[in-house]
C-alpha positions, -999 to +999 in steps of 0.1 A: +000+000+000+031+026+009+045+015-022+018+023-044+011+056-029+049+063-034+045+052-071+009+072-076+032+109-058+061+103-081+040+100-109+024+136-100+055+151-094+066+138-128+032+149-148+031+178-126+069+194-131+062+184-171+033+211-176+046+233-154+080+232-176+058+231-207+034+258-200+063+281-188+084+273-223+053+280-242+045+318-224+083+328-235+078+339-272+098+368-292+100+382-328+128+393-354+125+414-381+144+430-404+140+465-415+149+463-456+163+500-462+180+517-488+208+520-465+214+485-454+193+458-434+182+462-399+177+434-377+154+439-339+142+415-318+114+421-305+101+422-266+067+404-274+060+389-238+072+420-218+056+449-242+027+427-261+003+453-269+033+474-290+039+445-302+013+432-316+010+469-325+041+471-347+035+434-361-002+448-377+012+474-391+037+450-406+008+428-424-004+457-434+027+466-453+019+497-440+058+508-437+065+498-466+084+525-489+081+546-461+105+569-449+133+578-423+119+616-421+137+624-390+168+628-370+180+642-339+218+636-342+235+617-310+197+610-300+175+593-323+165+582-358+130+583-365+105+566-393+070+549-395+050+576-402+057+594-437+061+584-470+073+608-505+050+609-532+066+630-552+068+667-538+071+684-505+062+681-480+063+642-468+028+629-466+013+616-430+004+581-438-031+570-419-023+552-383-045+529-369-053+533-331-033+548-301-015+517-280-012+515-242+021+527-228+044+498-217+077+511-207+092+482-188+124+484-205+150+515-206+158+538-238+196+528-240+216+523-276+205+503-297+169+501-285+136+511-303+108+528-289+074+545-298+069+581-307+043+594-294+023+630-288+033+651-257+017+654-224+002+616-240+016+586-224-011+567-243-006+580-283+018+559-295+006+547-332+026+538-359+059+556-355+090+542-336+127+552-331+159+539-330+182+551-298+216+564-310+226+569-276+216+559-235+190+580-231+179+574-202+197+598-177+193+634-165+156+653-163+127+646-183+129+679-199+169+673-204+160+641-229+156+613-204+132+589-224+128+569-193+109+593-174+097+620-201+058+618-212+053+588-190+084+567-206+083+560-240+078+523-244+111+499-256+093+470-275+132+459-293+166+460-293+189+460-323+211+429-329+237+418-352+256+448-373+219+464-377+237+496-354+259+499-380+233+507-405+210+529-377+250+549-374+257+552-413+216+566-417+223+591-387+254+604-405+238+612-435+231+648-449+201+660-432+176+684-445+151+697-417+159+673-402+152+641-426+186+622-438+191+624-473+217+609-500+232+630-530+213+662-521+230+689-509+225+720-487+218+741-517+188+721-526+173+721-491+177+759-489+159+762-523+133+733-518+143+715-550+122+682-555+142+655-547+141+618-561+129+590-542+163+577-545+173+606-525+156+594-492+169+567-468+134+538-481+122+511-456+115+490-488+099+467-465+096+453-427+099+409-427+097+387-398+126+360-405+124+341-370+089+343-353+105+313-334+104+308-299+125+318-270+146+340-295+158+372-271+175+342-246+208+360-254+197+395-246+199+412-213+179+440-220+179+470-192+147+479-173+132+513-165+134+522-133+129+556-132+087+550-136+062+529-124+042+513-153+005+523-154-002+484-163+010+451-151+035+447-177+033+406-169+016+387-197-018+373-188-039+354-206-052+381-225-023+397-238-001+362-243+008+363-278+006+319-275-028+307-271-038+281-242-017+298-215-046+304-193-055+268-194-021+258-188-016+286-158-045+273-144-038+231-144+005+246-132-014+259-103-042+227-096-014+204-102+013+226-074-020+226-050-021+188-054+012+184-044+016+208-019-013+186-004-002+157-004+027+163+012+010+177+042-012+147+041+021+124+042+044+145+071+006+146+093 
């Protein structure tokens, strides 16, 4: 009789420690893409369990190839390099491409190099749409109003982090001629002063934004750096509405029954 109670407890913890490695494998999901410019690829991994609704954000605006041909219209050199939101159709100014919806603000993670963030409004912690930047430097130190991202406008929300050589390609974009403050190739300051129409060609293009590894577990090599400085306005901890992997309720849930059942027993056996 011992024995087969001893056979029927292993046989729980074994079950037991199996979905609770399972469903905890399953809830740690990430995404990268690569920006396709005219200046070189651009590889980020994405934060999808950590900042999920910018996420999924960026990802829809993705299948809606709604960055593609787009433009890099701005930067801030030694701070930021901007795009998502403009595209040339020919004559100035840049057109405002349509954004869908305002995402919640999620800034869990600090704006250091080689991040990117969402733009968003001032005095708005909640208006981020479809524009996003790239962090040329840590900027996350000093005042709000001195350019600390971590703490200006309610944080602005780090959903990625650069990887590979991709820096090299944000660095070589940033060092590019800029004309009010959009990058430009093979036109000079002459032809900002007078406004001549430029090319196409003479813009830095996101041609297009792909996903090439929506595999899991594929930011275990990153040690990105959290924000501090703020205290999020949401539980940044994915629950079972904002997990990007379906089921993970369920399997929260049976973790929990199944931790309850051992936790049980064993008072049952030392009473």
């Amino acid at each position: 009789m011992i024995f087969l109670i001893w056979v029927v407890i292993m046989f729980k913890i074994f079950f037991c420690t199996s979905i609770v490695f399972f469903s905890l494998t399953s809830l740690v999901n990430a995404t990268v893409v690569e920006f396709q410019t005219s200046q070189g690829p651009i590889q980020v991994n994405l934060f999808d369990q950590t900042t999920p609704n910018t996420v999924d954000n960026f990802l829809q605006y993705i299948d809606e190839q709604h960055y593609t041909n787009s433009v890099i219209h701005r930067v801030a050199p030694g701070f930021v390099v901007q795009g998502g939101g403009f595209t040339f159709e020919g004559n100035w100014p840049l057109t405002r491409l349509a954004a869908n919806p305002s995402v919640i603000n999620e800034p869990v993670y600090s704006n250091v190099k080689g991040t990117i963030a969402m733009a968003k409004l001032g005095d708005n912690p909640n208006s981020a749409t479809d524009q996003w930047f790239f962090n040329l430097k840590d900027n996350n130190t000093g005042a709000a109003d001195k350019g600390n991202l971590d703490l200006q406008n309610g944080g602005f929300t780090v959903f990625g982090q650069v990887i590979g050589d991709g820096m090299a390609i944000v660095g070589k974009i940033a060092g590019l001629t800029l004309c009010q403050d959009i990058p430009m190739t093979d036109y000079s300051s002459q032809n900002c002063s007078d406004l001549t129409t430029p090319g196409i060609e003479n813009f830095v293009l996101i041609n297009q934004i792909d996903i090439v590894d929506p595999s899991e577990v594929t930011d275990a090599d990153l040690n990105p750096v959290k924000n501090t400085l703020i205290t999020p306005t949401i539980d940044p901890t994915p629950t079972p509405d904002n997990v990007s992997s379906s089921g993970g309720g369920s399997f929260a849930w049976f973790t929990l029954l199944c931790l309850l059942s051992l936790s049980m027993r064993k008072l049952v056996i030392r009473s």
